[in-house]
Structure formats: structure tokens, C-alpha cells
Backbone as JSON Lines, residues from 0, in Angstrom:
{"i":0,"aa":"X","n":[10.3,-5.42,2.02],"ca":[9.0,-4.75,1.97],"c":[9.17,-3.27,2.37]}
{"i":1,"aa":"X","n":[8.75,-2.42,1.54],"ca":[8.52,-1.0,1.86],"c":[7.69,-0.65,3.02]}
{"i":2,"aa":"X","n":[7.89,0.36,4.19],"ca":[7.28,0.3,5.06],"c":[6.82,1.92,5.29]}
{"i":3,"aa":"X","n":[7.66,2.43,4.55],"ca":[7.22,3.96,4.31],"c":[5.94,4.64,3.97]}
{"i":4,"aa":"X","n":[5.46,5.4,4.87],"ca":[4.07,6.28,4.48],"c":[4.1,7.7,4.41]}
{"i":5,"aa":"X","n":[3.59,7.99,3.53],"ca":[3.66,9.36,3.4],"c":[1.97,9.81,3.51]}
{"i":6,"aa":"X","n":[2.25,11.05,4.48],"ca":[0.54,11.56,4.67],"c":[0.81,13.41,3.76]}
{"i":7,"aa":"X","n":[-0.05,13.23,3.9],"ca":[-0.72,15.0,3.47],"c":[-1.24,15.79,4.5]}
{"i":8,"aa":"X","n":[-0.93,16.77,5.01],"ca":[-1.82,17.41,6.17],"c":[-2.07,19.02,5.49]}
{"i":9,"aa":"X","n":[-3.29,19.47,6.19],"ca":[-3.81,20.39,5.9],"c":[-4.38,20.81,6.95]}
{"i":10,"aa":"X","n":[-4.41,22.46,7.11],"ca":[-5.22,23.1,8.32],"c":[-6.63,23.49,7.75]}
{"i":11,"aa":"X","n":[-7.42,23.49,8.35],"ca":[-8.56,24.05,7.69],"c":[-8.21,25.64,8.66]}
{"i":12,"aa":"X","n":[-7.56,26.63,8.81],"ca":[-7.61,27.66,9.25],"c":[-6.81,28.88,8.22]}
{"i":13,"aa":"X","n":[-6.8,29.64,7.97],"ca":[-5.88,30.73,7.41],"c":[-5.24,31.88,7.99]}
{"i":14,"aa":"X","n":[-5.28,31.74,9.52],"ca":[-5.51,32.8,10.45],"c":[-3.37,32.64,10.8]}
{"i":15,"aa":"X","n":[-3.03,33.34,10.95],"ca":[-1.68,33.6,11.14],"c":[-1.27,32.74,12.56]}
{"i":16,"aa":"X","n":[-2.06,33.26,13.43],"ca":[-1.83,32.52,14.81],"c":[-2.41,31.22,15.13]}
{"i":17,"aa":"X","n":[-2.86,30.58,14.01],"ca":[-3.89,29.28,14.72],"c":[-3.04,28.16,15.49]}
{"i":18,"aa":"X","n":[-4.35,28.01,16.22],"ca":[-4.06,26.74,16.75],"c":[-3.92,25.66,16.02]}
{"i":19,"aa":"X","n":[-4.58,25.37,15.29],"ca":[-4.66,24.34,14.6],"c":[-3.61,24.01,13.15]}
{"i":20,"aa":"X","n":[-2.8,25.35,13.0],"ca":[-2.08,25.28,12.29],"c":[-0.83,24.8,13.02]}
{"i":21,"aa":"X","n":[-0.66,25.64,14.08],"ca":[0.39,25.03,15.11],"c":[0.07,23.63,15.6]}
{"i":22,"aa":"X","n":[-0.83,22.98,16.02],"ca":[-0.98,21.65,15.88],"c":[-0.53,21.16,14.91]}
{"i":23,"aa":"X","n":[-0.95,21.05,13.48],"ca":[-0.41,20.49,12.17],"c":[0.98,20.14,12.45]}
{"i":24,"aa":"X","n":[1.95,21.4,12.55],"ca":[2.97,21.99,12.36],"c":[3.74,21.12,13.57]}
{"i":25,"aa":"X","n":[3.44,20.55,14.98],"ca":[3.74,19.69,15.99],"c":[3.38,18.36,15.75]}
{"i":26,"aa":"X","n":[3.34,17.98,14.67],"ca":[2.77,16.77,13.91],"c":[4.54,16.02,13.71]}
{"i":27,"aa":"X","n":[4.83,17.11,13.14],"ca":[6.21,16.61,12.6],"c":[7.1,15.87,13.36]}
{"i":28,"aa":"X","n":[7.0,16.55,14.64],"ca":[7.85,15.76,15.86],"c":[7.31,14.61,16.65]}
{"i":29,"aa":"X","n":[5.83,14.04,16.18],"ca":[5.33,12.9,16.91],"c":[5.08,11.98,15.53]}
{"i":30,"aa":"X","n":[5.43,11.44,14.74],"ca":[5.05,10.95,13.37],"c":[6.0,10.02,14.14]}
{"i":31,"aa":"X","n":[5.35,8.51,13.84],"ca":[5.96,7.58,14.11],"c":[7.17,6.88,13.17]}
{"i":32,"aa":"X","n":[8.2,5.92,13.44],"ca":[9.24,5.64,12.23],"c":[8.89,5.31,11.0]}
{"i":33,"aa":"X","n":[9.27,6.06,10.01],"ca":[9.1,5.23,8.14],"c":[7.41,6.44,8.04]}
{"i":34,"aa":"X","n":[7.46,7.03,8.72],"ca":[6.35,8.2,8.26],"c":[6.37,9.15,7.91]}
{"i":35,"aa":"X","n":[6.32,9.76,7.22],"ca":[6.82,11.56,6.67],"c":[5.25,12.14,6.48]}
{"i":36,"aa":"X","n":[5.44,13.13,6.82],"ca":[4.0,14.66,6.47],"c":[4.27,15.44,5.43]}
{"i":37,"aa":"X","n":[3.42,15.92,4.39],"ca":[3.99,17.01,3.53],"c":[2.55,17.48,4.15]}
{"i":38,"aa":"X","n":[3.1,19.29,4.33],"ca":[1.73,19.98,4.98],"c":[2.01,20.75,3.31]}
{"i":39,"aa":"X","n":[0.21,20.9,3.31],"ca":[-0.05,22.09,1.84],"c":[-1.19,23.31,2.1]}
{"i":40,"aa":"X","n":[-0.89,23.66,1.63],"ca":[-1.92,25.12,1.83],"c":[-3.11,24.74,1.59]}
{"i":41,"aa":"X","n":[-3.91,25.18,1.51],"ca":[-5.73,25.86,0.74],"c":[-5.81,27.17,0.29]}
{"i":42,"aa":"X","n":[-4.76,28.07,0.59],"ca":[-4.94,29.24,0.83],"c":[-5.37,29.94,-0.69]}
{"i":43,"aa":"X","n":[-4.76,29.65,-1.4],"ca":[-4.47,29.98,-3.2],"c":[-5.87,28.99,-3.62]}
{"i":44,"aa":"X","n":[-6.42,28.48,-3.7],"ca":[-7.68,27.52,-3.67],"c":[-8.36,28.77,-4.09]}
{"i":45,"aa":"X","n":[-9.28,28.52,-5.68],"ca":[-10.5,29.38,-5.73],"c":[-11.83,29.06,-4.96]}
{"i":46,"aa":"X","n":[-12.76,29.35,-5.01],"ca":[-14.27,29.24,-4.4],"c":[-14.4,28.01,-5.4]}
{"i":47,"aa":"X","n":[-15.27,27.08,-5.27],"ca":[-15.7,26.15,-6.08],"c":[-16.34,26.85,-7.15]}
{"i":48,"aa":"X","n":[-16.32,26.32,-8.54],"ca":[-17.24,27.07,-10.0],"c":[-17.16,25.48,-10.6]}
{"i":49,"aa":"X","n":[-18.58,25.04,-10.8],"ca":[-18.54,24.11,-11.65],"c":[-18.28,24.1,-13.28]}
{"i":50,"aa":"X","n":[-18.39,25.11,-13.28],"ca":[-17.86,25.55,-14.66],"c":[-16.54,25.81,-14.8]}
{"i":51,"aa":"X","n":[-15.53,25.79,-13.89],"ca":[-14.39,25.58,-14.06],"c":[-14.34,24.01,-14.17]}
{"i":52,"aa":"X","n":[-15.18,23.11,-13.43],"ca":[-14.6,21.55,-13.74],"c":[-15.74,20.93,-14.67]}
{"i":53,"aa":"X","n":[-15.65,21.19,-15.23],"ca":[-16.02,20.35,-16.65],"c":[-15.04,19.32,-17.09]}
{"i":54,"aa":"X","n":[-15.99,17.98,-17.01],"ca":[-15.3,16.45,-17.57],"c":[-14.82,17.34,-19.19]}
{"i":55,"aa":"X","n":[-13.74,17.25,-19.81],"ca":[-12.72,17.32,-21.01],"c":[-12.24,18.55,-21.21]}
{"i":56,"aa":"X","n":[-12.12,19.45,-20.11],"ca":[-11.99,20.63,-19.77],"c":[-10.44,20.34,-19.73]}
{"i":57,"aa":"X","n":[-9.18,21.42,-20.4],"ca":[-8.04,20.77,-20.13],"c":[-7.1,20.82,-18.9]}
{"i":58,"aa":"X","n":[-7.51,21.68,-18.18],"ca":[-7.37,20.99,-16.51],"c":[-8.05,22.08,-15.71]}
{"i":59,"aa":"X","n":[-8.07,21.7,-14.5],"ca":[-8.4,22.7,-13.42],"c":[-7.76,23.56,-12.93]}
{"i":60,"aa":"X","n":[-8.1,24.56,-12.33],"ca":[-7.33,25.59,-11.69],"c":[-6.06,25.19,-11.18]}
{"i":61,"aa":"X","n":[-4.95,25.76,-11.45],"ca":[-3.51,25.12,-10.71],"c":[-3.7,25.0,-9.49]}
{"i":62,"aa":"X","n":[-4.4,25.61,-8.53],"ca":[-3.68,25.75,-7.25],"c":[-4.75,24.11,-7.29]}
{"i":63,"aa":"X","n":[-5.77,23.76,-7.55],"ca":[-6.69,22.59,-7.39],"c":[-6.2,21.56,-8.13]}
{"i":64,"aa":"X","n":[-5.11,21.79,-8.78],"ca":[-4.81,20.68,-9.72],"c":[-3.73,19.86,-8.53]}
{"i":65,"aa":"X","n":[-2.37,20.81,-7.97],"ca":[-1.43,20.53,-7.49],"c":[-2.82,19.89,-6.01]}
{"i":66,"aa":"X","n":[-3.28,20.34,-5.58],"ca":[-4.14,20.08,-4.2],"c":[-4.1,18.57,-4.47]}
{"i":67,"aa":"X","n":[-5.25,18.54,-5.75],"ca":[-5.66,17.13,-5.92],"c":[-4.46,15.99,-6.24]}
{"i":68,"aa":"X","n":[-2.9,16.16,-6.88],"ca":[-1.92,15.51,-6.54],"c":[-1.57,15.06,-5.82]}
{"i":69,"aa":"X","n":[-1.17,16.42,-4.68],"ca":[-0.89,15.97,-3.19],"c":[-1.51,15.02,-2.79]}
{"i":70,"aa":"X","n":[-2.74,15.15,-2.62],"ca":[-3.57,13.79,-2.17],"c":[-3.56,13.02,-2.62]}
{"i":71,"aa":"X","n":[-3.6,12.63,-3.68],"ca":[-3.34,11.56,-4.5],"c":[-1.78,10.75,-4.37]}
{"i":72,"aa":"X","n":[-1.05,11.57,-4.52],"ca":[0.02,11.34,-3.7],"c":[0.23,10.52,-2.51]}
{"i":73,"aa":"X","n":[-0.71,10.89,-1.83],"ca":[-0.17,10.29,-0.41],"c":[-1.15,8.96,-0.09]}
{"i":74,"aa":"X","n":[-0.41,8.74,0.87],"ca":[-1.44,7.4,1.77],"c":[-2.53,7.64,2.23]}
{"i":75,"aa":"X","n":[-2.25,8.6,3.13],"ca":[-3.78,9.03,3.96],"c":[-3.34,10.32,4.02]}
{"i":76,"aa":"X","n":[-4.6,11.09,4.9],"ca":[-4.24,12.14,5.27],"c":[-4.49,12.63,6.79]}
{"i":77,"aa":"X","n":[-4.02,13.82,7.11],"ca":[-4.25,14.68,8.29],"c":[-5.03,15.75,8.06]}
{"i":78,"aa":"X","n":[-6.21,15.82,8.69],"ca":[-6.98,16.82,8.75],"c":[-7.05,17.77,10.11]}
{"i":79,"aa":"X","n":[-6.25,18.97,10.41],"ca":[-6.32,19.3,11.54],"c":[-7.57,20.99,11.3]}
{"i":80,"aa":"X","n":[-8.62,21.04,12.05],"ca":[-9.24,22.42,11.48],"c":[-9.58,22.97,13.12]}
{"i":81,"aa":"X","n":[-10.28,24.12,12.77],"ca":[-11.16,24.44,13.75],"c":[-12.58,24.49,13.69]}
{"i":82,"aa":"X","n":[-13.39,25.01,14.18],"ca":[-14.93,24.56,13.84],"c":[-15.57,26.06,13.84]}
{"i":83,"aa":"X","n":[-16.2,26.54,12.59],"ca":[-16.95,27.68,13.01],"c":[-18.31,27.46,12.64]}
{"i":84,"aa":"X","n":[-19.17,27.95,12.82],"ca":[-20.5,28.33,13.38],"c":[-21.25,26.33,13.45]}
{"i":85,"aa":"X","n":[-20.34,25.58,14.27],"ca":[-20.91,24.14,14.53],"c":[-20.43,23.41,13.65]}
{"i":86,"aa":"X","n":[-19.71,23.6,12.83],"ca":[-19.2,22.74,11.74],"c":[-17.6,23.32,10.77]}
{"i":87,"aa":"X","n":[-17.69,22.77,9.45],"ca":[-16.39,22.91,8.78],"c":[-16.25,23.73,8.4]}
{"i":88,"aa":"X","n":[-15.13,24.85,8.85],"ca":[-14.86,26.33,7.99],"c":[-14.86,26.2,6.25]}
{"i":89,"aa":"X","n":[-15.7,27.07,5.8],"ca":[-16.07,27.3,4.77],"c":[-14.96,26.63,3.77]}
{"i":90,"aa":"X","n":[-13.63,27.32,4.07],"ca":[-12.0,27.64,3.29],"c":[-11.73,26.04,2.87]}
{"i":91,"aa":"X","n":[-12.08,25.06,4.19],"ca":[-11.94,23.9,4.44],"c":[-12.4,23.19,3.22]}
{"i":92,"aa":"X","n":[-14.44,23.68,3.74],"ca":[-15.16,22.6,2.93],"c":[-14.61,22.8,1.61]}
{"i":93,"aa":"X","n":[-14.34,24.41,0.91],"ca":[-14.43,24.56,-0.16],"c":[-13.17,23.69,-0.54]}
{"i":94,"aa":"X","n":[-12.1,23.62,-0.19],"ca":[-11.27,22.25,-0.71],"c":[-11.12,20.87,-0.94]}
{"i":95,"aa":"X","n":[-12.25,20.88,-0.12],"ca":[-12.82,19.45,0.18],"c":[-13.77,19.06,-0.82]}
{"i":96,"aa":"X","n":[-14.68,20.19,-1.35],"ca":[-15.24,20.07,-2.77],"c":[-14.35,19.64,-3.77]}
{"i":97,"aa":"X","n":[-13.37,20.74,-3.78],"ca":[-12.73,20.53,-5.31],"c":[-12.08,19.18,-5.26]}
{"i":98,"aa":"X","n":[-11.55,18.76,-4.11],"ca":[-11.14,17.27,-4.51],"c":[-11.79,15.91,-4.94]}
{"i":99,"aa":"X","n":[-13.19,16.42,-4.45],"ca":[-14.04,15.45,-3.98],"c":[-14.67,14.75,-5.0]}
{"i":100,"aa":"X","n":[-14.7,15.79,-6.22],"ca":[-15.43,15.87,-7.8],"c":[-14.62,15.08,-8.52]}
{"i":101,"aa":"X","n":[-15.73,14.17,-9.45],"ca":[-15.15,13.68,-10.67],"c":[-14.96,11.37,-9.9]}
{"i":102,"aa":"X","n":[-14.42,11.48,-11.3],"ca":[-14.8,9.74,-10.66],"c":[-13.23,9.55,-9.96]}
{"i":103,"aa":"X","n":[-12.19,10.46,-10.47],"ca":[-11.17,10.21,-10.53],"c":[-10.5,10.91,-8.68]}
{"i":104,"aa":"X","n":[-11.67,11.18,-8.52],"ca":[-10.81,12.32,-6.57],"c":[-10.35,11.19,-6.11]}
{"i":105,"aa":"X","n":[-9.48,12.07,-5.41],"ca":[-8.21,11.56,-4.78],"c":[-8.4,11.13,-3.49]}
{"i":106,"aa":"X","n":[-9.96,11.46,-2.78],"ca":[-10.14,11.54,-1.71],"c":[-11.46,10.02,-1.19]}
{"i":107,"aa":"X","n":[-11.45,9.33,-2.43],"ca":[-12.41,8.52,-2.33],"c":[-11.68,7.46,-1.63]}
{"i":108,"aa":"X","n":[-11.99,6.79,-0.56],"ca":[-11.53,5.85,0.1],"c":[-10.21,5.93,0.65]}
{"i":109,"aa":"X","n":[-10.05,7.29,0.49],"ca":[-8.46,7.74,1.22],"c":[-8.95,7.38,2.97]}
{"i":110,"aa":"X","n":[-7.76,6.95,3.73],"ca":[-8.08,7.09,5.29],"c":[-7.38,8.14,5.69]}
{"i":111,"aa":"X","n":[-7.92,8.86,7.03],"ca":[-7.44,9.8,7.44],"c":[-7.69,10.19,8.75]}
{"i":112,"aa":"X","n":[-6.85,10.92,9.69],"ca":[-6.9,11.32,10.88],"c":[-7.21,12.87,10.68]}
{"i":113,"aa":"X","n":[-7.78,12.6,12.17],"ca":[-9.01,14.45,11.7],"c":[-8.49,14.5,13.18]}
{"i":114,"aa":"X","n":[-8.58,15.87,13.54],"ca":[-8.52,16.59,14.75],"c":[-8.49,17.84,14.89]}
{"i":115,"aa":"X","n":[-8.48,18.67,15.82],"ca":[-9.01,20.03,15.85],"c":[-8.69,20.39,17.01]}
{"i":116,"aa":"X","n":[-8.71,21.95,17.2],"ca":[-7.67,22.76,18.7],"c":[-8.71,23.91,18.54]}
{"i":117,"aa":"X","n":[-9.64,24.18,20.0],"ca":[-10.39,25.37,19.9],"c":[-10.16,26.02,21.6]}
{"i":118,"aa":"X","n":[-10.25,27.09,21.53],"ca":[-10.26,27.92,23.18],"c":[-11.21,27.62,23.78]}
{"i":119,"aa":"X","n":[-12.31,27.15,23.13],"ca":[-13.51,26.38,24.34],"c":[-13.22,25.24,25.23]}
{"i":120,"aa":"X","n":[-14.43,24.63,25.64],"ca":[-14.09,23.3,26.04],"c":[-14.42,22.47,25.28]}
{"i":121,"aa":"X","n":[-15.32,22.71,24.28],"ca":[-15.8,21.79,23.41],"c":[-14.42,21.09,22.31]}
{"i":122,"aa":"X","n":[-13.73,21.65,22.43],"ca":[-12.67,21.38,21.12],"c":[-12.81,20.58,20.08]}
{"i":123,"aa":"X","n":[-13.69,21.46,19.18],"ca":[-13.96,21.03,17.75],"c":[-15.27,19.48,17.67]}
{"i":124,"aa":"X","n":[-15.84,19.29,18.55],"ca":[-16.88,18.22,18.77],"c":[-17.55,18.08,17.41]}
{"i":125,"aa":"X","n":[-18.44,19.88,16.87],"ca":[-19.57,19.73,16.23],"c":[-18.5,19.67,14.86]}
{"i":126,"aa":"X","n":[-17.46,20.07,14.34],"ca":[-16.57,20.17,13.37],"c":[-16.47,18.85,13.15]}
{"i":127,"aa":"X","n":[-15.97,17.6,14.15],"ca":[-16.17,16.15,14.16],"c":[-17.13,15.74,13.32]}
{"i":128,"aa":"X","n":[-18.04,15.7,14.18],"ca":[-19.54,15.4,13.75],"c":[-19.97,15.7,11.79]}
{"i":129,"aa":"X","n":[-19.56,16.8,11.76],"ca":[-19.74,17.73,10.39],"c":[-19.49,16.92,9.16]}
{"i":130,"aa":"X","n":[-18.2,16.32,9.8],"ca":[-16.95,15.42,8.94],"c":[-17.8,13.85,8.44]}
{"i":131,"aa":"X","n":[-18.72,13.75,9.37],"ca":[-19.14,12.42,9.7],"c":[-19.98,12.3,7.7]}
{"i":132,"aa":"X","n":[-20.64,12.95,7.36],"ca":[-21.45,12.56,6.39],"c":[-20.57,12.69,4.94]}
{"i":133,"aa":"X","n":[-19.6,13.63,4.95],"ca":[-18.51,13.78,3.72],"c":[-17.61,12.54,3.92]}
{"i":134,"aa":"X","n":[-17.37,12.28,4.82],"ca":[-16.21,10.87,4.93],"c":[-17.33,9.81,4.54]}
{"i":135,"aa":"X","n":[-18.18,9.44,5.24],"ca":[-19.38,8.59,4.38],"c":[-19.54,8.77,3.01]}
{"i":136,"aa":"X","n":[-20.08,9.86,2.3],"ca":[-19.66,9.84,1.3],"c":[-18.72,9.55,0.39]}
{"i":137,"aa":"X","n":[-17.48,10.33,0.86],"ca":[-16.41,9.69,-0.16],"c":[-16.12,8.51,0.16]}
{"i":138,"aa":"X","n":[-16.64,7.77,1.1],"ca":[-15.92,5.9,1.6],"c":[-14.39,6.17,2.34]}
{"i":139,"aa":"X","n":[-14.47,7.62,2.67],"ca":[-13.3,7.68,3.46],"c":[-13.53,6.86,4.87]}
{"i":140,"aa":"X","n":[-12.02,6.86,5.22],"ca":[-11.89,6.15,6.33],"c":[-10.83,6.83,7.69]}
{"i":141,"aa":"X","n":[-11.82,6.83,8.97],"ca":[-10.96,7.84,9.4],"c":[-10.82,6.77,11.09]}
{"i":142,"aa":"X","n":[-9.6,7.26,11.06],"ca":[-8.72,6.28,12.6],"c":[-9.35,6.96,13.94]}
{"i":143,"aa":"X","n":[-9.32,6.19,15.0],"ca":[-9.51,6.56,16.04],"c":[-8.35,7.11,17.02]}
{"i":144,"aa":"X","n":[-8.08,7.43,17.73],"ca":[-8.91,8.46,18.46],"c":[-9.19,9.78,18.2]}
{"i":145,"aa":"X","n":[-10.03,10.22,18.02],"ca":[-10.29,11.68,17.33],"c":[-9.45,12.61,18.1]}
{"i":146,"aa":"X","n":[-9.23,13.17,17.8],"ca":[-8.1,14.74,18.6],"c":[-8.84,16.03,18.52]}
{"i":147,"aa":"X","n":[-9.56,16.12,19.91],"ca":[-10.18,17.55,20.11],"c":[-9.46,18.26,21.46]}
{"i":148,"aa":"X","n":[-8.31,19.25,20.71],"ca":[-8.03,19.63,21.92],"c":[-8.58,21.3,22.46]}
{"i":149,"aa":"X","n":[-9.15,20.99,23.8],"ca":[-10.23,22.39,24.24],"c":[-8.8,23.2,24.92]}
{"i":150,"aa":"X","n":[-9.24,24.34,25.4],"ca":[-8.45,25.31,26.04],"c":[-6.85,25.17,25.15]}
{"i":151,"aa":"X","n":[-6.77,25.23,23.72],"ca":[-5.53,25.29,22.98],"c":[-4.67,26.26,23.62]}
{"i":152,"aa":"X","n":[-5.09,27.87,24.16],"ca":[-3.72,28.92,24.42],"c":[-3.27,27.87,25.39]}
{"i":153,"aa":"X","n":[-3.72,27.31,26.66],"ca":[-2.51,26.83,27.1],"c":[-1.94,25.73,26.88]}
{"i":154,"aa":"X","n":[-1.64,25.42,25.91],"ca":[-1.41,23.77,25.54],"c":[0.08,24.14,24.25]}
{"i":155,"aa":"X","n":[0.25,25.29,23.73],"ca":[0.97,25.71,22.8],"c":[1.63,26.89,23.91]}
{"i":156,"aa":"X","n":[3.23,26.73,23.67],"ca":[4.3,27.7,23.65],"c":[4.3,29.03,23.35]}
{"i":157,"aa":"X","n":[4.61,30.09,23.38],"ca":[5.0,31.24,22.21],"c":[5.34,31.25,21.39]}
{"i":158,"aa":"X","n":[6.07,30.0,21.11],"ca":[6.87,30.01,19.16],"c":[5.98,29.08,19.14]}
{"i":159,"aa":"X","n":[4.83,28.79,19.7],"ca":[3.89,27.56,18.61],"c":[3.87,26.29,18.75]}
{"i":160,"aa":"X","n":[4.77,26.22,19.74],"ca":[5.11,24.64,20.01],"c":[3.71,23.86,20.91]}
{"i":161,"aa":"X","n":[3.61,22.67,20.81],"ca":[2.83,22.03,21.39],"c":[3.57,21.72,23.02]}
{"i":162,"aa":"X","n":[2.92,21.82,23.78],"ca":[3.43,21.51,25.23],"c":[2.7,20.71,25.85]}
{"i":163,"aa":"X","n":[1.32,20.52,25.78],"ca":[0.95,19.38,26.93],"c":[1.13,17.75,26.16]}
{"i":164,"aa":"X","n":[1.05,17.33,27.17],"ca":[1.84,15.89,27.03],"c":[0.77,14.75,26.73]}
{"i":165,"aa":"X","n":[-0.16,15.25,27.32],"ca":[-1.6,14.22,27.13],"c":[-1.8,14.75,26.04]}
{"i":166,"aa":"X","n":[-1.9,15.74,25.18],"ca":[-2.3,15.98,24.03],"c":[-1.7,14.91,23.32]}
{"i":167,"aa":"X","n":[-0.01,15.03,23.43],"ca":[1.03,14.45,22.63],"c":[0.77,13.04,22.63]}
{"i":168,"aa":"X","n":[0.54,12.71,23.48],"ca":[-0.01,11.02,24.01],"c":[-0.57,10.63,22.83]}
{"i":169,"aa":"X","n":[-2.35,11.45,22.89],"ca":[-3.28,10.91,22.11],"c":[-2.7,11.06,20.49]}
{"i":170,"aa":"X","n":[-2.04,12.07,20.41],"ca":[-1.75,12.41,19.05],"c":[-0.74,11.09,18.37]}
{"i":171,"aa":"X","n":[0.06,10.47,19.05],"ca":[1.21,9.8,18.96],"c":[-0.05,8.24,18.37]}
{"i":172,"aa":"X","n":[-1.1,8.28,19.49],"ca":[-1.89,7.35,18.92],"c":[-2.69,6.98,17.99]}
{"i":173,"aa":"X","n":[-3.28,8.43,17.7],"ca":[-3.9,8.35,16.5],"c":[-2.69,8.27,15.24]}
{"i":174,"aa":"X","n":[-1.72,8.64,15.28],"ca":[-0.83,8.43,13.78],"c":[-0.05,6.98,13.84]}
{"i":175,"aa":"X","n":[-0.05,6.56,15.37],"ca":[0.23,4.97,15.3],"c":[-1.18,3.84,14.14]}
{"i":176,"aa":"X","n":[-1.91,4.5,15.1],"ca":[-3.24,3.93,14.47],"c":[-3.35,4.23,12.98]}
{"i":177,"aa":"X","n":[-2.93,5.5,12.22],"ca":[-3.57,5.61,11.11],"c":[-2.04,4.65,10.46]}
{"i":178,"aa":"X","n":[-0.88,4.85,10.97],"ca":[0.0,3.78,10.04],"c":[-0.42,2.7,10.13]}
{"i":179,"aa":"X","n":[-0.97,2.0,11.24],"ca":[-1.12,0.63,11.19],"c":[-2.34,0.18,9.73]}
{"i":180,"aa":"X","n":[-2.92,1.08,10.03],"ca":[-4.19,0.77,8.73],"c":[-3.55,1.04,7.32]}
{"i":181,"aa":"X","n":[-2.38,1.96,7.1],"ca":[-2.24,2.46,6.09],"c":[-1.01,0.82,5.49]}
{"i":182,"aa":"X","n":[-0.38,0.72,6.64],"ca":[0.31,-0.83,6.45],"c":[-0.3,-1.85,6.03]}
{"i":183,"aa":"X","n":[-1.51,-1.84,6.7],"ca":[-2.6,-3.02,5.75],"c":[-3.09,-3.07,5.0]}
{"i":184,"aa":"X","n":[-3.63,-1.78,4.26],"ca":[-3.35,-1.39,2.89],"c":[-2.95,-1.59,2.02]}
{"i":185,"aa":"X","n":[-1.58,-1.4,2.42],"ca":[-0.52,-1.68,1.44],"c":[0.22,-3.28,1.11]}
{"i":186,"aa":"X","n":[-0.19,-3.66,2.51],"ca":[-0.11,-5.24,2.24],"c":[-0.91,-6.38,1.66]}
{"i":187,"aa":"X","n":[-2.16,-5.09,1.48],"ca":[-3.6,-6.04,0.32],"c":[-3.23,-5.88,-0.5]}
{"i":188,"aa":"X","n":[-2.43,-4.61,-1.49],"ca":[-2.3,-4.22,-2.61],"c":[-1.87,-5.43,-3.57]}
């Protein structure tokens, strides 16, 4: 039996220094055995135009075509963002559109781990919350324990590294958790 999972992760940030990109990026070293990450951009992602996706249209924008692969591609995914004005950075949602369209998205009943790194204390709460009615929608499915980590500068290194250990804890659990579901999955198939 194959026991291998492959996830997709994505930052919802574009900012050179993020936290949350550096989270992503500390993903790699807590992924439990027979698990691999491919992280992908948004960055190259146009603004949503429904007139670019037209059903018999002969494809979509490249950078949205390869997006919607990736996901499709994978088992589940990783959603790591930050939260601006109470909810999902724009850059985010707008990727989250383009996948989302059509009967054929990649994102319908995908499961996935979400989490988020902000300098407040709140760390990413209302960004959580935000997530709550698009995952309903698509019949996504998302693992517990959510990952909000507050006061990020001190929790990351100078080269970016993740350093606190309770972070690492919870993180180790939520990707235990999302393999275990992604294993049962694959054992309905």
C-alpha cells in the first residue's frame, strides 16, 4: 500500500520578510514520514476576470492554469496567510477564486490545514474565521488544530527559521492530523 502524501502549500503574503512565508518555509522540517510539500507562488496570479474563464475558452491564464494543477495534484493542502483588515488578504482570496470556479476546481472537497503568524496577539483569529464560509462552500475540509501564531518576530530566527518549540509542537500536530485524514482517503478510494 502506498502511504505517500503529497500537500501543496501556499502563503497568502507577498511581502519579502513574512512571517508567514517563513512559517510555510519551516513546514519542511516538521512534515511527518511518507509526506512531501511542494510550496507555489500566487504571485504571477492575475486579478480574477470572468471573462478570462469562460466554459470552452481554450484555457486560462498560465500562471492559473499551473495553480489549479498543483492543487489538483496534491492531497490536501497548506494554507499558511496573514490576516488584513479582519480577514483574507485580497492576493489570497483572489487565488482562491480562480481555483474555486468551474465544476471541475481542484479545491472542492480538498482537506486542508490553515494557519497564520501575526505580531499581535490575536494571531490571525478573524483570517480563521474568514476561511470558515469558503471551506463550507467548496465542501472543503480542514484538520484541527488551527495554527495562530501571535507575537511571530520572536518565534523566527534571522535567517527565518522557526524557533519556538510549542509552535513546532502544534504544527507537528496539525500535519499528523491532516495525514491521518488524507490516509483515510485514500483507503476509501
Amino acid at each position: 500500500m502506498q502511504t505517500n502524501i503529497r500537500l501543496v502549500g501556499l502563503s497568502g503574503s507577498l511581502r519579502k520578510g513574512s512571517y508567514n512565508t517563513m512559517l510555510l518555509n519551516s513546514l519542511q522540517e516538521l512534515l511527518p514520514a511518507d509526506v512531501s510539500l511542494d510550496i507555489i507562488s500566487i504571485a504571477e496570479i492575475p486579478m480574477y476576470n470572468g471573462d478570462l474563464d469562460i466554459p470552452g475558452m481554450p484555457e486560462r491564464p498560465q500562471p492559473v492554469a499551473a495553480f489549479r494543477k498543483s492543487i489538483e495534484a496534491a492531497d490536501g493542502m497548506v494554507i499558511v496567510s496573514p490576516e488584513y483588515n479582519y480577514s483574507i488578504p485580497g492576493v489570497l482570496k483572489n487565488a482562491i477564486d480562480w481555483a474555486s470556479r468551474g465544476k471541475d476546481s481542484p479545491l472542492l472537497g480538498k482537506t486542508v490545514a490553515l494557519m497564520g503568524a501575526s505580531d499581535g496577539m490575536w494571531g490571525t483569529v478573524r483570517m480563521h474565521l474568514a476561511f470558515q464560509p469558503v471551506f463550507l462552500t467548496l465542501g472543503m475540509h480542514q484538520v484541527k488544530p488551527e495554527i495562530m501564531v501571535s507575537k511571530a518576530k520572536d518565534k523566527f530566527d534571522e535567517a527565518g527559521k522557526l524557533t519556538d518549540e510549542v509552535t513546532k509542537g502544534l504544527i507537528k500536530k496539525q500535519l499528523n492530523a491532516l495525514k491521518e485524514v488524507l490516509l483515510k482517503q485514500k483507503d476509501n478510494k
